[in-house]
Structure formats: structure tokens, C-alpha cells
C-alpha positions in Angstrom: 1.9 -3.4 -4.9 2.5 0.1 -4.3 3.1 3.1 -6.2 2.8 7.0 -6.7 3.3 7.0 -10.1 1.1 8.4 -12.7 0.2 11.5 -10.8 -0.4 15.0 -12.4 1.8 15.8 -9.3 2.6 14.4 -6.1 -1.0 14.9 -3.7 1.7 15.3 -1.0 1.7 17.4 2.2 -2.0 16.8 3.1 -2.5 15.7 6.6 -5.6 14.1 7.5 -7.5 13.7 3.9 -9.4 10.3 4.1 -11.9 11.0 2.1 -9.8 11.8 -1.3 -9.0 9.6 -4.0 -6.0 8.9 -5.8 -8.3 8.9 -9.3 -8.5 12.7 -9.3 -4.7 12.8 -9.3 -4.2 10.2 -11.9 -2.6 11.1 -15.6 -3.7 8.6 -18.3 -1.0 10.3 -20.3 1.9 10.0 -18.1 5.0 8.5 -19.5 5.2 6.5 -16.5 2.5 4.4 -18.0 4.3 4.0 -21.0 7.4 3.4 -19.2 5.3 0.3 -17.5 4.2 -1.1 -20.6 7.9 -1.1 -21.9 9.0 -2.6 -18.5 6.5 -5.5 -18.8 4.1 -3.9 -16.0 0.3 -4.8 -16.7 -0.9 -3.8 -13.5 -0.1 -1.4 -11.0 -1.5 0.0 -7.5 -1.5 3.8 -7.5 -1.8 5.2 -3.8 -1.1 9.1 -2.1 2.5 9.4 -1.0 4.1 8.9 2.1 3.5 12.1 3.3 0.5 12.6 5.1 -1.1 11.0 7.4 -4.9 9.7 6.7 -3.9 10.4 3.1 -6.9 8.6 0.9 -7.3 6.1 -1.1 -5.9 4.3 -3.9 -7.2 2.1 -7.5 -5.3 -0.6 -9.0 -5.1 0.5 -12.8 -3.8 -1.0 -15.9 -1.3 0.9 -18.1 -3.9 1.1 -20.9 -6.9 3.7 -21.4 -7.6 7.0 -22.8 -9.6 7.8 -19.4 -9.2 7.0 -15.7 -12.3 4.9 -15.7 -10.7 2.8 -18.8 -7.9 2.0 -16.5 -9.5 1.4 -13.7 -9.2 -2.7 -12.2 -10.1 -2.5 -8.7 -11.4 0.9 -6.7 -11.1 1.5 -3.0 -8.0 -0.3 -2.3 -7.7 1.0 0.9 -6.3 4.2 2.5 -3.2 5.3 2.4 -1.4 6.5 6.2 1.6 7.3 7.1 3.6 7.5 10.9 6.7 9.9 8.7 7.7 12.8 10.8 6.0 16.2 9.0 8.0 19.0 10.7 6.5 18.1 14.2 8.7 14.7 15.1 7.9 11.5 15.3 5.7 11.4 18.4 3.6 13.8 17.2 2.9 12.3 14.1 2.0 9.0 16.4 -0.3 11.2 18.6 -1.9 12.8 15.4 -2.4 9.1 13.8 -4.0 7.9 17.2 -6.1 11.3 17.5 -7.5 11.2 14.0 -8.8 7.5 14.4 -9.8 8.2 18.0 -12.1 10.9 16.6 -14.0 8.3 14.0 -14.4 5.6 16.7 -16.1 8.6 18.9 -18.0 9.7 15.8 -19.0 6.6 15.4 -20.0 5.2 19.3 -22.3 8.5 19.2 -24.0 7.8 15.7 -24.8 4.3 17.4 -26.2 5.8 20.2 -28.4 8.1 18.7 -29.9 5.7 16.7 -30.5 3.3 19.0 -32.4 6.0 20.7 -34.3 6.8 17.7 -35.0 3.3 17.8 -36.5 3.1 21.7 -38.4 5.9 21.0 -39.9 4.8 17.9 -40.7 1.3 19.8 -42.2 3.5 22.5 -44.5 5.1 20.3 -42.8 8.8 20.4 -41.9 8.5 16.8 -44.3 7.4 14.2 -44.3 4.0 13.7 -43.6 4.8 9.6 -40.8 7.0 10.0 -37.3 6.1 9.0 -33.7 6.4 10.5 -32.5 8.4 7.4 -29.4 9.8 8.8 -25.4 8.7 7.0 -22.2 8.7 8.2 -20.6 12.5 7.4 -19.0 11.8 4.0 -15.6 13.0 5.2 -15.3 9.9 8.6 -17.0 7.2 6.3 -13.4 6.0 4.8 -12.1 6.4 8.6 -14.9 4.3 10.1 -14.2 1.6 7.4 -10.9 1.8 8.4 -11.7 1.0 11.5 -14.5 -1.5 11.3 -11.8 -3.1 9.3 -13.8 -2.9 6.6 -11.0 -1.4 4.6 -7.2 -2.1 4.6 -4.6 0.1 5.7 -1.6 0.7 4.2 0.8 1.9 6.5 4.5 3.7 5.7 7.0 2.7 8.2 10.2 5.3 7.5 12.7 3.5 10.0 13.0 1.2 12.5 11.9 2.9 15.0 8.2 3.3 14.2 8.2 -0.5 13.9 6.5 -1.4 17.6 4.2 1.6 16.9 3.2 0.4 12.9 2.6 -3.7 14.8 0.4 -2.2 17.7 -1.9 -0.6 14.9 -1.6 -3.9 13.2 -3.6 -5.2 16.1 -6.1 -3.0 16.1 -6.9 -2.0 12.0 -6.4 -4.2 9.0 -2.7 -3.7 7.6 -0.4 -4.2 4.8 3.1 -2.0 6.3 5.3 -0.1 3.8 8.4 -0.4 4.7 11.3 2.4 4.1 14.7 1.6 3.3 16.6 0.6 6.6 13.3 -1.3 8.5 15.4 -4.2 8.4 16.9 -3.1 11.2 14.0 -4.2 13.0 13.9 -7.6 11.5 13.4 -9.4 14.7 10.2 -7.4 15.3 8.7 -7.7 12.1 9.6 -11.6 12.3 5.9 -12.1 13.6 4.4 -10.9 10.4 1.4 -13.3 8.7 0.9 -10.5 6.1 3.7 -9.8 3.7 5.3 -6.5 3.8 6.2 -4.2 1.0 9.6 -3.6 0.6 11.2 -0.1 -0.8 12.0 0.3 -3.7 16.1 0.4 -2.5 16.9 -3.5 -2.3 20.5 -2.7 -1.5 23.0 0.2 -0.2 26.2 0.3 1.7 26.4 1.2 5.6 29.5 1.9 7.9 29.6 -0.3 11.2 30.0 1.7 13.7 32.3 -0.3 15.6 34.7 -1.6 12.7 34.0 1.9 10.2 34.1 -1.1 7.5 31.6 -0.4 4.6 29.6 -3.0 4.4 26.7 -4.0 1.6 23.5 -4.4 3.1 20.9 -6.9 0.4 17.6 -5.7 2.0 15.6 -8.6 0.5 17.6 -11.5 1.4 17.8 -10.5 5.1 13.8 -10.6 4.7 14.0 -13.7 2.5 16.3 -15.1 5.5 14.1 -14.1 8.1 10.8 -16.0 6.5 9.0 -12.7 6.3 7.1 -12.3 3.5 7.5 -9.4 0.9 6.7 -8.1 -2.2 8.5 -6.0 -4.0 8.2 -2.2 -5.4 9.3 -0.3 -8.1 10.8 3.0 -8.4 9.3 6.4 -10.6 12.8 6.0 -12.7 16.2 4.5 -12.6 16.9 1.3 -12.7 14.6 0.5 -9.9 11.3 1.3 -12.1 12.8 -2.0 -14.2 11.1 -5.5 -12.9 14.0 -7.1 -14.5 16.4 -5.2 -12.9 14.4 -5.9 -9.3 13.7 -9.0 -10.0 17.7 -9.9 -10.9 18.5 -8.1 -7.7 16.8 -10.3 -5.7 18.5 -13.5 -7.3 21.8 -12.2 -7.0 21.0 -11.7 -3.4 20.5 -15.6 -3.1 16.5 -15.7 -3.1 14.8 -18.4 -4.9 13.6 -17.3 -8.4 10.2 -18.1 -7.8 10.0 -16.4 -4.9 11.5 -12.9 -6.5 8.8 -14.0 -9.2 5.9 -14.2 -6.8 6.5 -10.9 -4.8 6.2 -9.2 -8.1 3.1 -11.2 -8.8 1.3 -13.4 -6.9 2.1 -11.4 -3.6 1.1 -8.0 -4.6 -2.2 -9.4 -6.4 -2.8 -11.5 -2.3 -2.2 -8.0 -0.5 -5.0 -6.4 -2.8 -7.7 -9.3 -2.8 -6.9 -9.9 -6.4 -5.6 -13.2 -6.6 -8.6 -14.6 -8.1 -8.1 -12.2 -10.7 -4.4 -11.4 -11.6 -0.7 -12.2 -10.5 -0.6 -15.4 -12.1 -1.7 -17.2 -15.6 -4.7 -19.7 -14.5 -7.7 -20.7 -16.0 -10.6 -17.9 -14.8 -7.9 -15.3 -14.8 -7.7 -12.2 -16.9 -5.8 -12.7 -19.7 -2.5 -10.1 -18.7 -0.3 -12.1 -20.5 3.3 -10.6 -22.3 5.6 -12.1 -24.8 9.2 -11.0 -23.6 12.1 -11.3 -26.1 14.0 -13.4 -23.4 15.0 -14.6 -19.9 13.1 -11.9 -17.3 15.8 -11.6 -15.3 18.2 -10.7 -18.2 19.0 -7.1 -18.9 19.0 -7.4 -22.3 14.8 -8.3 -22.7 12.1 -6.0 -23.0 8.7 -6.9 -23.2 7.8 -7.7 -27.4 4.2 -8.3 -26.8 
């Protein structure tokens, strides 16, 4: 559902950059593509990192393809943003968020009202009757005003906890999928409201110290989610064991969670969250034909993708 692998390098570090797209950054050579064929991965959504904070858009690509535009499943995904700190704290990156979509909704109210007086004019005869309003929206505040039309989705990193009230106030206001960093759970109660699923990090478990008992304790990200009825999908890491399926998928089953429901947030959730459910995530009639022939039981260590 979400992934910055693939990259000839990281298109990090760029603030306020709406109007890029993640196919200039893309590799069609990258191992990591090979490493997702291996790994039983037919389809993934490349997107700008986390940091940044209007940081572009992202294309949902196949593994396959000599060229980007071979690759290419679905363009304009939506844009990436981001409310991590970048050297100025976390209120500032809030204000900066709120600034930069402030400025396309004022763009935007004055583009109206010009127009609209192009139009009264015209009607009262100032204009000639056979010219045209020929005037766009500035290349660079297009993706913005989409964004805030809600005629794009958003999608969102949340790095902890406590951007969580901020992430579900923009939530009301912009089309959102949030992207959640390792330790949101801690705002489980919050996020509890959720219709949309969330994407989970790539980290499905870790160990904390209570700070009242100092007793290590193992925290299983995706059951407390799974517990809480809020709806996820999962994410894969650039290496390690997370960048296995399997090895995601098996985490979440030895965490208690339904197998289907591991299944689905690999699948059917991620293909939901990116209007592709009439195309992918699941083997149905009408359906592209992403289909692999494993050697075994998915959740098994031992299989790898034959086919």
C-alpha cells in the first residue's frame, strides 16, 4: 500500500514539492523489484518518503518492465505529506502543513473571483461576446487544489502519537489514508473512529520498558489494531525480513489475527485504499490476471514464489 522502494535515491528532504512525481525517481532496474518478484509481490505503490511535507505524488507499478511506462498500473495516486518534525519541531511542521494548503485555497478563492468577473463583464458587454476565459491553474498549486477539492487523496505520515489529533482534524477537512509510524498505537483510542483503514509500519512488533514496573514488555502492533476493530493494511520494508510478505503475513497470525484478515491487508485492503479493487487484490472474474504459483503454505518460511 505504501512504499519508497525502487528509487534511484531517496527524493527526500524536499519540503513543499507537490507538483513532482515519484516516476522521475523510479529505477526499472532496481533489485528491489526483483526482490518483489522473489517475495511473491505483483504490485506495489511507490510514493516520496516521509520526509517532506507536500512531497508529490505517487504510481502504483508492477515489478515487471524494461521502462517506467511498462510498469506503470495506476498514475496519480495521490500526494504524499508528511506532519515529521524537519529540524524546526513539530509545531512548525503543523503550521507549515496548514500554511502551504492555506495558500492553494487563497490561490484558488482569487482564481474564482476573477473569473467570475471576467464573466460579468463579458455578460455586460465589456468583453467580446466570442472571447474565452483561457486562463489555468499555475502548474505548481494544481496537485494542491486537487488536494483540496478532494479531488485527490492524501496520504498522510503520522511519526507518533502525538500528531494523531492533528493527522484526524486534516482528516476532516482533505481526503486521507494516514501512515502510521511505529508507536501510533499509543493513540489507539483516537484512531478508534477510523472508517478508512490505516497503514501500518513496516515494524509489527518491538519491546518497550513500562515505566512504572521497568518490565520489558513485547508490544504486537497489529493485534492491538486487529483488537481495536481499526482497519489496516500492511507494509513492507526495503530489506530484512520485513520486505518478506510471508514473514509479515506469519507475524500477524502469530499475533492472534484471523488469517484472512492478515491476507486481506496485504491484498484486498491496499487495492480499497488506492481505488483498485475492481482491478487487483483479489482473483475474480474481470480482474487482472496477477496470479502466482507458490511452492507452499504463504505463511511458511520455507516457500517462495515458483510461478
Amino acid at each position: 500500500a505504501h512504499s519508497q522502494g525502487g528509487m534511484r535515491n531517496a527524493n527526500e528532504n524536499m519540503q513543499n514539492v507537490p507538483f513532482v512525481s515519484i516516476a522521475d525517481a523510479l529505477d526499472p532496474a532496481s533489485t528491489f523489484f526483483e526482490d518483489c518478484l522473489r517475495n511473491g509481490v505483483g504490485t506495489i505503490h511507490v510514493i516520496p518518503g516521509n520526509a517532506t511535507l507536500l512531497g508529490g505524488s505517487g504510481l502504483v507499478v508492477r515489478p515487471i518492465g524494461r521502462t517506467v511506462e511498462d510498469m506503470i498500473v495506476s498514475q496519480q495516486t495521490g500526494m504524499k505529506m508528511s506532519l515529521q518534525a524537519q529540524g524546526g519541531g513539530r509545531l512548525l511542521q503543523i503550521r507549515k502543513l496548514r500554511r502551504a494548503l492555506e495558500d492553494a485555497r487563497e490561490y484558488l478563492a482569487d482564481f474564482d473571483r476573477r473569473k467570475a468577473e471576467f464573466e460579468k463583464e463579458k455578460k455586460a458587454g465589456a468583453i467580446a461576446k466570442d472571447k474565452e476565459w483561457t486562463e489555468e491553474y499555475d502548474r505548481t498549486k494544481k496537485p494542491v487544489i486537487d488536494l483540496v477539492q478532494k479531488k485527490t487523496r492524501g496520504w498522510l505520515y503520522v511519526p507518533s502519537a502525538a500528531e494523531v489529533p492533528e493527522a484526524l482534524r486534516l482528516q476532516k477537512e482533505l481526503d486521507l489514508v494516514l501512515v502510521l509510524g511505529p508507536r501510533v498505537h499509543k493513540a489507539l483510542d483516537e484512531l478508534k473512529a477510523q472508517s478508512t483503514a490505516v497503514v501500518l509500519d513496516e515494524t509489527l512488533e518491538y519491546y518497550d520498558t513500562d515505566n512504572e514496573t521497568q518490565q520489558e514488555q513485547k508490544i504486537t502492533v497489529a493485534h492491538l489494531f486487529d483488537a481495536a476493530a481499526v482497519p489496516f493494511a500492511l507494509s513492507l520494508g526495503n530489506g530484512g525480513p520485513t520486505a518478506n510478505p510471508w514473514w509479515q503475513l506469519a507475524t500477524c497470525v502469530r499475533q492472534g489475527i484471523d488469517r484472512r484478515t492478515a491476507l486481506e491487508a496485504l491484498t484486498v485492503v491496499p487495492a480499497r485504499l488506492l481505488g483498485l479493487q475492481d482491478q487487483i487484490g483479489s482473483l475474480q472474474e474481470g480482474k487482472l490476471g496477477n496470479v502466482q504459483v507458490l511452492t507452499g503454505d504463504p505463511l511458511q518460511a520455507t516457500t517462495w514464489a515458483d510461478t
